[in-house]
N, C-alpha and C positions, 0 to 999 in steps of 0.2 A: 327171627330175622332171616334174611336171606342173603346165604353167602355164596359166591361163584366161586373159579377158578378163572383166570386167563393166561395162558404160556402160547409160545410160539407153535404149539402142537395141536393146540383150540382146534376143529373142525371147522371152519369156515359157514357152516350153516351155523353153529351153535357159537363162534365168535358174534356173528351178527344180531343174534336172539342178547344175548350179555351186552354188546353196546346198547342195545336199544332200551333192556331195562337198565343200563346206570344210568343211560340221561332222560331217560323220564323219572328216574326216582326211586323206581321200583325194586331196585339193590340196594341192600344196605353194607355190604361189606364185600370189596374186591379183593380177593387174593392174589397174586401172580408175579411172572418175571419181570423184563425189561419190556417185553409185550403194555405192559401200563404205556411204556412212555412213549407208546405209538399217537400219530398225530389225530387219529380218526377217534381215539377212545377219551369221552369225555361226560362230564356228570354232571348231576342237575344241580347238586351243591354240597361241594364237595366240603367237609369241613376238618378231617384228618387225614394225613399223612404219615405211614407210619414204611421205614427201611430199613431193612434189617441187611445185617453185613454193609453196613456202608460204604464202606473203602474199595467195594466192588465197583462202585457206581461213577460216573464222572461228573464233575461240577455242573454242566450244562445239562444232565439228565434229570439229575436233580429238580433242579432250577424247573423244566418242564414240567414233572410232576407236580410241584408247587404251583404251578402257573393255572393246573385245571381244575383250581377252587379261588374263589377269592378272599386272600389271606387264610388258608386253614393252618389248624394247627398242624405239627410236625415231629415227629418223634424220631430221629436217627439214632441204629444200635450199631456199635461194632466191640470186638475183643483189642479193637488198637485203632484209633481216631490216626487220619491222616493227616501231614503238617497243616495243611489250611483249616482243618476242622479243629484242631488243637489251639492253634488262634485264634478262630471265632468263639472259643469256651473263653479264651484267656480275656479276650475285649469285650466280653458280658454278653455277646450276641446268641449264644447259646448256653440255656442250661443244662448243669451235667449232673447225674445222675451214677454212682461208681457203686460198683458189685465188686468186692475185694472178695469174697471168697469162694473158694475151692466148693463145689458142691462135696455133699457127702459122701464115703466113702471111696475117694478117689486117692491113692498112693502117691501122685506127684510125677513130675519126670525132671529126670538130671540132662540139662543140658552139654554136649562137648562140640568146641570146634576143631578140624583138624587140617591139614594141607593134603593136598593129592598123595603124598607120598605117602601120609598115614592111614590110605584105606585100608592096608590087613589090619589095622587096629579094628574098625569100623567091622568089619568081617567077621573078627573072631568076635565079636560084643554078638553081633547077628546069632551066631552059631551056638552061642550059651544060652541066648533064649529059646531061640527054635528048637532045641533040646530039651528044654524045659516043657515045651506045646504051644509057645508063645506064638506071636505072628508078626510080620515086619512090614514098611511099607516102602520103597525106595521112591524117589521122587524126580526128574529129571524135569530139566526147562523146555526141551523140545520132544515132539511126534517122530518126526524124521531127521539122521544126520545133515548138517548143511555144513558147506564148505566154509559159507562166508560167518560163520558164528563158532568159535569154538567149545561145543555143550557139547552135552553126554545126551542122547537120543534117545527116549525110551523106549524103542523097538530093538536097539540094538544093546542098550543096556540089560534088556529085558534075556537076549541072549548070551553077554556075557556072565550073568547070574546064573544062568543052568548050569553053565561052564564051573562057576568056583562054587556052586551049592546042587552036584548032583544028583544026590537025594533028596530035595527038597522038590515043592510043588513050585512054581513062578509063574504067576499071572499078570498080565497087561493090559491097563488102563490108560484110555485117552480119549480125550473132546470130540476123535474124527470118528470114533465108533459110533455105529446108530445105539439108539434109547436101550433095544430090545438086548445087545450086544453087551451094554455097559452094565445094564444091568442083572445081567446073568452073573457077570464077573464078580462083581459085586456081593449079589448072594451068594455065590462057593466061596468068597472068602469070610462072609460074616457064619457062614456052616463051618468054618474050617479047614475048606477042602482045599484051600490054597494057600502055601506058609508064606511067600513074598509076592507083594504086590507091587509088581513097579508101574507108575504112572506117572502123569502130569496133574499142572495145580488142577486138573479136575477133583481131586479128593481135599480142597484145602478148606471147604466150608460143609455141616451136612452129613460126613461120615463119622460113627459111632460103632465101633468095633473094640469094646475093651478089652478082647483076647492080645487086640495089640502092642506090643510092648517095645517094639523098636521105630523109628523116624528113620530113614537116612534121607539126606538133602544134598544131591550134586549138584556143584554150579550154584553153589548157597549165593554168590558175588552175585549171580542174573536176578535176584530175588529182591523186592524191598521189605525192608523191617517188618511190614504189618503182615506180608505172605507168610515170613519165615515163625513169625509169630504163630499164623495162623494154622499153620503145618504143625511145628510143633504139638498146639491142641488136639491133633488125630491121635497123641499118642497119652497115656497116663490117665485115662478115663475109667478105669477100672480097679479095683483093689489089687494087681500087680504093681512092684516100681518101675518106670519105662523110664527109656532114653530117646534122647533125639539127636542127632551128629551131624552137623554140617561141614561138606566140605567145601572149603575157601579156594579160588584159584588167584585171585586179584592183589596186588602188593602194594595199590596205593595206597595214599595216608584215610583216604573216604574210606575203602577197602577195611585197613585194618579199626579204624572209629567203629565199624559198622560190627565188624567181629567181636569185637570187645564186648559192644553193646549189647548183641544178642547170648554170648555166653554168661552176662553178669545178672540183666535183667530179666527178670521170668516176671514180671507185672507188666502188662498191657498199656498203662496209659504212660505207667514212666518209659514203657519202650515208646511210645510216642513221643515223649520229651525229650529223651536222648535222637529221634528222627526227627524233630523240628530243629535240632539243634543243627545237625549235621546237613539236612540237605536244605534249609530253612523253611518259612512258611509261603513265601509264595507272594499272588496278586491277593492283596486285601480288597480291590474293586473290579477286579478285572477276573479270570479263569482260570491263572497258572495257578494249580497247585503246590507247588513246588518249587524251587527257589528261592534269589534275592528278595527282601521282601521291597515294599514300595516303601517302607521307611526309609530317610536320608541319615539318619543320626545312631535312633535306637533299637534295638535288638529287641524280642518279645523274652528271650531266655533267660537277659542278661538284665535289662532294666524293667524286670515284672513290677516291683514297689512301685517304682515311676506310673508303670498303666495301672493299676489296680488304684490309687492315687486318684488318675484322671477320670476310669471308670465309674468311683464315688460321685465324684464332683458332677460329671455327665447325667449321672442318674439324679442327683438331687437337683440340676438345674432345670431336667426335663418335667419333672414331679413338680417343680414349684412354678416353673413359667414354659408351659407347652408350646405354643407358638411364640414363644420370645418377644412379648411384646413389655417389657420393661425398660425402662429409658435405660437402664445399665448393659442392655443385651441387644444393643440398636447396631451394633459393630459386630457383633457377632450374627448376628440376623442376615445382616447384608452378606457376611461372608459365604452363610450357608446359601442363600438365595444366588450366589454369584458362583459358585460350587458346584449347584446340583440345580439348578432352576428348576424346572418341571416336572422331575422325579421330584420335588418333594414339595409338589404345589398343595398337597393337602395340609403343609406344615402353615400355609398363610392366609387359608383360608379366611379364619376368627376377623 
Protein backbone atom coordinates (compact mmCIF):
# COMPACT_ATOMS: atom_id res chain seq x y z
CA UNK A 1 0.00 0.00 0.00
CA UNK A 2 1.02 3.39 -0.26
CA UNK A 3 1.19 5.69 2.71
CA UNK A 4 2.01 9.50 2.77
CA UNK A 5 2.57 12.01 5.35
CA UNK A 6 0.78 15.46 5.32
CA UNK A 7 1.60 18.26 8.12
CA UNK A 8 1.76 21.82 7.71
CA UNK A 9 5.59 21.37 7.09
CA UNK A 10 4.79 19.37 3.62
CA UNK A 11 7.11 21.11 0.87
CA UNK A 12 4.66 22.64 -1.18
CA UNK A 13 5.98 20.91 -4.38
CA UNK A 14 5.60 17.51 -2.52
CA UNK A 15 2.12 18.78 -0.92
CA UNK A 16 0.82 18.89 -4.48
CA UNK A 17 2.38 15.47 -5.70
CA UNK A 18 0.09 13.90 -2.35
CA UNK A 19 -3.16 15.83 -3.21
CA UNK A 20 -3.00 14.71 -6.56
CA UNK A 21 -2.47 10.97 -5.75
CA UNK A 22 -5.38 10.99 -3.01
CA UNK A 23 -7.90 12.14 -5.59
CA UNK A 24 -7.17 10.11 -8.22
CA UNK A 25 -6.92 7.16 -6.03
CA UNK A 26 -3.53 6.31 -6.10
CA UNK A 27 -3.04 6.72 -2.03
CA UNK A 28 -4.10 4.40 -0.04
CA UNK A 29 -3.44 5.64 3.31
CA UNK A 30 -3.06 9.42 4.61
CA UNK A 31 -1.33 10.12 7.51
CA UNK A 32 -1.27 13.66 9.12
CA UNK A 33 -2.28 16.93 11.20
CA UNK A 34 -4.97 19.27 10.91
CA UNK A 35 -3.27 19.88 7.47
CA UNK A 36 -6.15 16.97 6.38
CA UNK A 37 -8.81 19.32 7.11
CA UNK A 38 -7.63 21.75 4.68
CA UNK A 39 -10.27 22.70 2.00
CA UNK A 40 -8.01 21.82 -1.15
CA UNK A 41 -7.27 18.17 0.13
CA UNK A 42 -9.68 15.61 -1.09
CA UNK A 43 -10.17 11.78 -2.25
CA UNK A 44 -11.44 9.85 -4.76
CA UNK A 45 -13.26 7.74 -2.06
CA UNK A 46 -12.75 8.16 0.84
CA UNK A 47 -14.10 5.25 3.04
CA UNK A 48 -12.35 5.61 6.57
CA UNK A 49 -11.69 8.04 9.10
CA UNK A 50 -9.72 7.48 11.67
CA UNK A 51 -8.54 10.42 14.83
CA UNK A 52 -6.70 9.92 17.10
CA UNK A 53 -6.58 12.29 20.27
CA UNK A 54 -9.89 13.45 19.71
CA UNK A 55 -10.50 16.10 22.19
CA UNK A 56 -7.82 17.92 20.32
CA UNK A 57 -10.08 18.46 17.46
CA UNK A 58 -13.14 20.78 17.25
CA UNK A 59 -16.62 19.70 16.25
CA UNK A 60 -16.70 21.41 12.93
CA UNK A 61 -13.20 20.00 12.00
CA UNK A 62 -14.52 16.86 12.38
CA UNK A 63 -17.60 17.23 10.63
CA UNK A 64 -15.09 18.29 7.63
CA UNK A 65 -13.06 15.43 7.68
CA UNK A 66 -16.16 13.26 7.45
CA UNK A 67 -17.57 15.41 4.71
CA UNK A 68 -14.49 14.23 2.24
CA UNK A 69 -16.02 10.73 1.78
CA UNK A 70 -19.45 9.79 1.34
CA UNK A 71 -20.64 8.37 4.70
CA UNK A 72 -17.23 6.71 5.59
CA UNK A 73 -16.60 4.85 8.25
CA UNK A 74 -15.13 6.66 11.48
CA UNK A 75 -13.09 5.72 14.18
CA UNK A 76 -12.41 8.40 16.98
CA UNK A 77 -9.54 7.53 19.87
CA UNK A 78 -9.01 9.47 22.90
CA UNK A 79 -7.72 8.75 26.81
CA UNK A 80 -10.89 11.10 27.93
CA UNK A 81 -13.98 11.63 25.38
CA UNK A 82 -15.25 15.12 25.69
CA UNK A 83 -18.99 16.03 27.05
CA UNK A 84 -20.50 15.98 23.58
CA UNK A 85 -18.71 12.89 22.62
CA UNK A 86 -19.78 11.12 25.89
CA UNK A 87 -23.30 11.85 24.81
CA UNK A 88 -23.19 10.74 21.44
CA UNK A 89 -21.86 7.14 23.12
CA UNK A 90 -24.68 7.56 25.70
CA UNK A 91 -27.64 8.19 22.69
CA UNK A 92 -26.32 5.02 20.73
CA UNK A 93 -24.78 7.29 18.12
CA UNK A 94 -21.44 6.24 18.72
CA UNK A 95 -19.88 2.86 19.38
CA UNK A 96 -17.39 2.53 22.17
CA UNK A 97 -14.86 0.53 22.54
CA UNK A 98 -12.83 0.84 26.34
CA UNK A 99 -9.23 -0.24 26.91
CA UNK A 100 -9.30 -0.38 30.93
CA UNK A 101 -5.82 -1.48 31.25
CA UNK A 102 -2.62 -0.15 32.31
CA UNK A 103 -0.14 -1.48 29.67
CA UNK A 104 2.60 -3.57 31.13
CA UNK A 105 5.02 -2.96 33.32
CA UNK A 106 3.89 0.39 34.24
CA UNK A 107 4.07 1.40 38.31
CA UNK A 108 1.02 3.83 38.28
CA UNK A 109 1.07 7.38 39.41
CA UNK A 110 -0.42 9.00 42.66
CA UNK A 111 -2.41 11.85 42.03
CA UNK A 112 -2.18 15.17 44.65
CA UNK A 113 -4.09 18.33 44.45
CA UNK A 114 -2.67 21.30 46.33
CA UNK A 115 -3.29 25.40 46.80
CA UNK A 116 -0.66 27.95 45.75
CA UNK A 117 0.38 28.12 49.25
CA UNK A 118 1.27 24.26 49.23
CA UNK A 119 3.99 24.47 46.48
CA UNK A 120 7.11 23.74 49.01
CA UNK A 121 5.09 20.62 49.43
CA UNK A 122 5.20 20.22 45.46
CA UNK A 123 9.20 21.10 45.71
CA UNK A 124 10.36 18.91 48.20
CA UNK A 125 8.26 15.78 46.29
CA UNK A 126 10.45 17.19 43.02
CA UNK A 127 13.76 17.00 45.09
CA UNK A 128 13.31 13.36 46.40
CA UNK A 129 13.00 12.15 43.05
CA UNK A 130 15.58 14.23 41.27
CA UNK A 131 17.77 12.72 43.85
CA UNK A 132 16.93 9.50 43.06
CA UNK A 133 17.87 10.31 38.94
CA UNK A 134 14.33 10.71 38.34
CA UNK A 135 13.02 13.60 35.93
CA UNK A 136 10.25 16.10 36.32
CA UNK A 137 8.03 18.02 34.08
CA UNK A 138 6.37 21.42 35.09
CA UNK A 139 3.58 22.51 33.07
CA UNK A 140 2.36 26.23 32.80
CA UNK A 141 -0.83 27.54 30.74
CA UNK A 142 1.03 30.48 29.09
CA UNK A 143 4.58 31.26 26.82
CA UNK A 144 4.67 34.76 28.06
CA UNK A 145 3.46 36.69 31.34
CA UNK A 146 0.35 38.78 30.59
CA UNK A 147 -1.12 41.12 32.59
CA UNK A 148 -4.65 40.50 31.76
CA UNK A 149 -4.50 36.49 32.73
CA UNK A 150 -3.39 35.71 36.02
CA UNK A 151 -0.98 32.32 35.07
CA UNK A 152 2.34 31.34 35.78
CA UNK A 153 4.42 31.78 32.28
CA UNK A 154 6.61 29.47 31.36
CA UNK A 155 9.51 31.45 30.47
CA UNK A 156 9.51 32.88 33.62
CA UNK A 157 8.63 29.89 35.63
CA UNK A 158 11.26 28.33 33.80
CA UNK A 159 13.54 30.88 35.67
CA UNK A 160 12.17 30.86 38.85
CA UNK A 161 13.04 27.00 38.93
CA UNK A 162 16.83 27.71 38.58
CA UNK A 163 16.33 29.94 41.46
CA UNK A 164 14.68 27.02 44.02
CA UNK A 165 16.52 24.01 41.99
CA UNK A 166 20.14 25.23 41.55
CA UNK A 167 21.69 22.30 40.95
CA UNK A 168 19.51 20.89 38.75
CA UNK A 169 19.46 21.22 34.78
CA UNK A 170 15.97 23.36 33.62
CA UNK A 171 14.84 23.19 30.20
CA UNK A 172 11.99 25.04 28.27
CA UNK A 173 9.46 24.05 26.08
CA UNK A 174 6.89 25.70 24.02
CA UNK A 175 4.66 25.81 20.71
CA UNK A 176 6.44 29.31 19.73
CA UNK A 177 9.83 27.51 19.24
CA UNK A 178 10.74 26.43 15.78
CA UNK A 179 10.62 22.32 14.92
CA UNK A 180 14.35 22.15 15.03
CA UNK A 181 14.56 24.15 18.65
CA UNK A 182 11.69 21.94 20.23
CA UNK A 183 13.25 19.14 19.30
CA UNK A 184 16.56 19.41 20.46
CA UNK A 185 15.04 20.04 23.85
CA UNK A 186 13.39 17.23 23.77
CA UNK A 187 16.15 14.89 23.02
CA UNK A 188 18.52 16.19 26.11
CA UNK A 189 15.84 15.46 28.17
CA UNK A 190 14.77 11.95 26.85
CA UNK A 191 19.18 11.51 27.22
CA UNK A 192 18.76 12.73 30.51
CA UNK A 193 20.57 15.69 30.23
CA UNK A 194 17.94 17.81 31.53
CA UNK A 195 16.24 17.15 35.17
CA UNK A 196 13.07 19.80 34.75
CA UNK A 197 11.33 20.34 31.91
CA UNK A 198 9.00 23.18 32.16
CA UNK A 199 6.56 23.68 29.21
CA UNK A 200 3.17 24.15 27.88
CA UNK A 201 0.45 21.76 26.83
CA UNK A 202 2.86 21.21 23.92
CA UNK A 203 4.00 17.92 25.98
CA UNK A 204 0.34 16.89 26.81
CA UNK A 205 -0.02 14.25 23.87
CA UNK A 206 3.17 12.04 22.25
CA UNK A 207 5.74 12.37 24.91
CA UNK A 208 7.28 9.12 26.38
CA UNK A 209 9.90 9.66 28.71
CA UNK A 210 9.67 6.92 31.52
CA UNK A 211 12.72 8.36 33.41
CA UNK A 212 9.99 10.74 34.39
CA UNK A 213 8.56 10.44 37.59
CA UNK A 214 7.13 13.83 38.53
CA UNK A 215 3.99 16.08 36.71
CA UNK A 216 3.70 19.45 38.17
CA UNK A 217 0.48 21.37 36.79
CA UNK A 218 0.29 25.27 37.62
CA UNK A 219 -2.86 26.96 37.06
CA UNK A 220 -4.50 23.32 37.12
CA UNK A 221 -8.12 25.79 37.30
CA UNK A 222 -6.95 27.09 33.34
CA UNK A 223 -6.96 23.36 32.30
CA UNK A 224 -10.14 21.17 31.27
CA UNK A 225 -10.47 17.66 32.75
CA UNK A 226 -9.41 15.79 29.49
CA UNK A 227 -5.87 18.14 29.51
CA UNK A 228 -5.31 17.56 32.95
CA UNK A 229 -5.94 13.91 32.33
CA UNK A 230 -3.86 14.03 29.57
CA UNK A 231 -0.88 15.52 31.37
CA UNK A 232 -0.99 13.36 34.04
CA UNK A 233 -0.34 10.32 31.45
CA UNK A 234 3.34 11.95 30.63
CA UNK A 235 3.98 10.65 33.92
CA UNK A 236 4.02 6.73 35.46
CA UNK A 237 5.03 5.15 32.14
CA UNK A 238 7.71 3.28 33.36
CA UNK A 239 8.54 0.73 36.09
CA UNK A 240 9.06 3.85 38.70
CA UNK A 241 5.99 5.15 40.93
CA UNK A 242 5.32 8.75 39.67
CA UNK A 243 3.35 11.59 40.91
CA UNK A 244 1.50 14.18 39.36
CA UNK A 245 0.30 17.65 41.44
CA UNK A 246 -1.80 20.17 40.51
CA UNK A 247 -2.07 23.21 41.68
CA UNK A 248 -5.55 24.83 42.09
CA UNK A 249 -5.95 28.69 42.21
CA UNK A 250 -9.87 28.92 41.70
CA UNK A 251 -12.49 28.63 44.82
CA UNK A 252 -15.52 28.29 42.95
CA UNK A 253 -17.96 25.54 43.48
CA UNK A 254 -17.18 24.35 39.37
CA UNK A 255 -13.54 24.95 40.70
CA UNK A 256 -13.59 22.76 43.63
CA UNK A 257 -16.21 19.84 41.57
CA UNK A 258 -13.49 19.76 39.22
CA UNK A 259 -10.65 19.20 42.06
CA UNK A 260 -12.18 16.57 43.53
CA UNK A 261 -12.71 14.98 40.27
CA UNK A 262 -9.33 14.88 39.13
CA UNK A 263 -7.85 13.74 42.58
CA UNK A 264 -10.32 10.83 42.97
CA UNK A 265 -10.69 9.52 39.35
CA UNK A 266 -7.66 8.17 37.64
CA UNK A 267 -9.99 6.35 34.76
CA UNK A 268 -10.54 8.28 31.61
CA UNK A 269 -13.95 7.81 30.73
CA UNK A 270 -15.36 8.09 34.39
CA UNK A 271 -13.39 11.38 34.31
CA UNK A 272 -15.39 12.02 31.42
CA UNK A 273 -18.55 11.33 33.34
CA UNK A 274 -17.81 13.29 36.13
CA UNK A 275 -17.05 16.34 33.13
CA UNK A 276 -20.23 15.84 31.40
CA UNK A 277 -21.65 16.08 34.71
CA UNK A 278 -20.18 19.20 35.63
CA UNK A 279 -19.86 21.40 32.63
CA UNK A 280 -22.74 19.39 30.68
CA UNK A 281 -23.14 17.99 27.36
CA UNK A 282 -23.67 20.71 25.05
CA UNK A 283 -25.66 21.16 21.55
CA UNK A 284 -27.08 17.76 20.52
CA UNK A 285 -27.69 19.47 16.88
CA UNK A 286 -26.04 22.33 16.76
CA UNK A 287 -21.61 22.80 17.67
CA UNK A 288 -21.47 23.69 21.46
CA UNK A 289 -19.76 21.36 22.87
CA UNK A 290 -20.12 22.18 26.21
CA UNK A 291 -22.80 23.37 28.13
CA UNK A 292 -26.71 23.42 28.81
CA UNK A 293 -27.89 20.75 26.86
CA UNK A 294 -30.80 21.31 24.39
CA UNK A 295 -32.97 19.01 26.67
CA UNK A 296 -36.02 20.75 28.37
CA UNK A 297 -36.57 18.21 31.20
CA UNK A 298 -33.87 15.47 31.24
CA UNK A 299 -30.31 15.24 32.18
CA UNK A 300 -28.21 12.37 30.13
CA UNK A 301 -26.36 11.86 33.92
CA UNK A 302 -29.21 11.64 35.73
CA UNK A 303 -32.00 9.96 33.77
CA UNK A 304 -29.62 7.34 31.64
CA UNK A 305 -32.55 4.32 32.28
CA UNK A 306 -35.03 6.76 30.86
CA UNK A 307 -32.52 7.02 27.43
CA UNK A 308 -31.16 3.82 27.19
CA UNK A 309 -35.08 2.89 27.41
CA UNK A 310 -35.66 5.02 24.34
CA UNK A 311 -32.51 4.07 22.76
CA UNK A 312 -33.94 0.32 22.64
CA UNK A 313 -37.29 1.12 21.43
CA UNK A 314 -35.48 3.63 18.55
CA UNK A 315 -33.42 0.83 17.36
CA UNK A 316 -36.07 -1.76 17.23
CA UNK A 317 -38.57 0.65 15.47
CA UNK A 318 -35.77 1.48 13.03
CA UNK A 319 -34.87 -2.33 12.34
CA UNK A 320 -38.63 -3.13 11.97
CA UNK A 321 -40.12 -0.11 9.93
CA UNK A 322 -37.08 1.90 8.17
CA UNK A 323 -39.07 4.43 6.48
CA UNK A 324 -42.00 4.46 8.67
CA UNK A 325 -44.28 3.39 6.63
CA UNK A 326 -46.82 1.60 9.09
CA UNK A 327 -50.25 3.07 9.64
CA UNK A 328 -49.08 3.10 13.54
CA UNK A 329 -45.99 5.44 12.71
CA UNK A 330 -47.94 7.95 10.39
CA UNK A 331 -47.73 10.58 13.35
CA UNK A 332 -44.53 9.98 14.01
CA UNK A 333 -43.41 10.09 10.33
CA UNK A 334 -44.99 13.38 9.83
CA UNK A 335 -43.06 14.65 12.80
CA UNK A 336 -39.79 13.68 11.50
CA UNK A 337 -40.54 14.95 7.97
CA UNK A 338 -41.79 18.31 9.87
CA UNK A 339 -38.28 18.30 11.87
CA UNK A 340 -35.70 17.76 9.57
CA UNK A 341 -37.42 17.92 5.99
CA UNK A 342 -34.61 17.40 3.54
CA UNK A 343 -31.83 16.40 5.66
CA UNK A 344 -33.44 13.36 5.97
CA UNK A 345 -35.11 12.98 2.56
CA UNK A 346 -33.59 9.68 2.05
CA UNK A 347 -35.72 8.40 4.96
CA UNK A 348 -39.01 8.83 2.26
CA UNK A 349 -37.65 7.77 -0.34
CA UNK A 350 -39.48 3.91 -0.30
Amino acid sequence: MRVELLTGSTPPARRREILRAASTGELDILVGTHALIQEDVEFRDLGLVVVDEQHRFGLRQRIMLKEKGERPDTLIMTATPIPRTLSLTLYGDLEVSTLRELPAGRAGTRTLVLGPEERGEAYRLMEEELSRGRQAFVVCPLVDPSPAVEAKAAEKEAGELRKVFPARRVGLLHGQMNKAEKDAVMESFRRGEVDILVSTTVVEVGIDVPNATVMLVENADRFGLSQLHQLRGRVGRGEHPSHCVFIFHGETEEAQRRREAIAEISDGFKLAEADLEIRGEGSLFGTRQSGMTDLRVARLTKDYHILRAAREDATALVEGDPHLEKPEHLFLRREVRERYGESLGWLFQA
